[in-house]
C-alpha positions as CSV (number, residue, x, y, z in Angstrom):
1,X,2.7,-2.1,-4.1
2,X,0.9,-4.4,-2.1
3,X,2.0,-8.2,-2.3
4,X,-0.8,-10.7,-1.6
5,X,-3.2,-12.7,-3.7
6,X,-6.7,-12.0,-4.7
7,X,-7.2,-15.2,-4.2
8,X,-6.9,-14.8,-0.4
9,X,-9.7,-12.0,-0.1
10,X,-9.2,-11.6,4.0
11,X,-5.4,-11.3,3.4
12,X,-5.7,-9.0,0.5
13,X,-8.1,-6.7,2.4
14,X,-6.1,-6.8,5.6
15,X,-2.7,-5.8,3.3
16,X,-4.1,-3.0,0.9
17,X,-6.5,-1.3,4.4
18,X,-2.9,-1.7,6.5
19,X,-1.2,0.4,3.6
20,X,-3.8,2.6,3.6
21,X,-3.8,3.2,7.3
22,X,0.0,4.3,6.8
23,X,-0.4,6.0,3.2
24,X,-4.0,6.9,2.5
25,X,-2.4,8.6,-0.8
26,X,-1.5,4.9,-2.1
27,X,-3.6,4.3,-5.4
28,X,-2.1,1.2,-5.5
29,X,-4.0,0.3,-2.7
30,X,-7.4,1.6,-3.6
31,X,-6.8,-0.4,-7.1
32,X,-6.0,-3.8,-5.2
33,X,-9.7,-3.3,-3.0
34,X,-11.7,-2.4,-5.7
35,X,-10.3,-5.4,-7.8
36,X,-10.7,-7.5,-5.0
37,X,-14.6,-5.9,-4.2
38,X,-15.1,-6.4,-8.3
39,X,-14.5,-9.5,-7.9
40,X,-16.6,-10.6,-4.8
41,X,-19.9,-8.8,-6.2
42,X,-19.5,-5.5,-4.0
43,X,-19.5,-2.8,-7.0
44,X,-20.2,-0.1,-5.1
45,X,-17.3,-0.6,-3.2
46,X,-15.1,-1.3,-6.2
47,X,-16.1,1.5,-8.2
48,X,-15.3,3.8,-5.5
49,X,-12.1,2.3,-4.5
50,X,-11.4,2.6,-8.8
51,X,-12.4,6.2,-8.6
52,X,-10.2,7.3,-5.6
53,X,-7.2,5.5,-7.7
54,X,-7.9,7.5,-10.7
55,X,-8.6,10.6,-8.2
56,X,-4.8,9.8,-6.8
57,X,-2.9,9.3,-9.9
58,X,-4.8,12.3,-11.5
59,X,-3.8,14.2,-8.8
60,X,-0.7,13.8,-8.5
61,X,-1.5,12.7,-5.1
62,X,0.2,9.5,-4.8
63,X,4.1,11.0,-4.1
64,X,5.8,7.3,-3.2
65,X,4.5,6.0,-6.8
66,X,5.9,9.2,-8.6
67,X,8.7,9.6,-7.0
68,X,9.4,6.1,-7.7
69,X,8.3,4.6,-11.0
70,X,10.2,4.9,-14.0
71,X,9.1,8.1,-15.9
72,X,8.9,5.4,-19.0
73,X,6.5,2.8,-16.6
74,X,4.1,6.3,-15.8
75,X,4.1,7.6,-19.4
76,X,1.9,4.6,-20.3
77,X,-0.8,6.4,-19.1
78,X,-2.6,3.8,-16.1
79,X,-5.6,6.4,-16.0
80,X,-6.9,5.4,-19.0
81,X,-6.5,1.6,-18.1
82,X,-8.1,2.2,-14.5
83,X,-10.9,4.1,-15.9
84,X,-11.3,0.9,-18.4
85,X,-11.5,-1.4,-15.0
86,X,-13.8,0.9,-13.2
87,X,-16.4,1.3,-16.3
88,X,-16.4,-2.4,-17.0
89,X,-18.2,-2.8,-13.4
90,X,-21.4,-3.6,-14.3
């Protein structure tokens, strides 16, 4: 998971691209940018950054967040809720 505020958009960015440039299979990651690109006005961005997320989970792509989460934290289904986020970009 990556720990920095949105609040702090340069910090944010720098953390979620450094865990990408280490785990380009992090949906976690992808989630944090396009929150953060939501929420500065670049929706193309965002919605692609949601997309590769929900490509990830869907996937089954994203081993360290399987292999970790509690199978009762996963079973709440965060595709669903990501594809919520993503469509909500207007």
């Amino acid at each position: 998971m990556v720990f920095a505020s949105l609040d702090d958009e340069p910090t944010t960015e720098r953390a979620a691209t450094d865990l990408l440039a280490l785990y380009p299979q992090s949906h976690e990651a992808h989630l944090v940018l396009g929150r953060l690109y939501r929420d500065t006005g670049r929706r193309r961005a965002a919605r692609q950054h949601f997309d590769t997320a929900i490509r990830l989970l869907s996937s089954k792509r994203d081993r360290l967040y399987l292999d970790n989460v509690r199978p009762s934290i996963r079973e709440l289904d965060p595709i669903t809720a990501l594809r919520a986020e993503r469509d909500a970009i207007r």
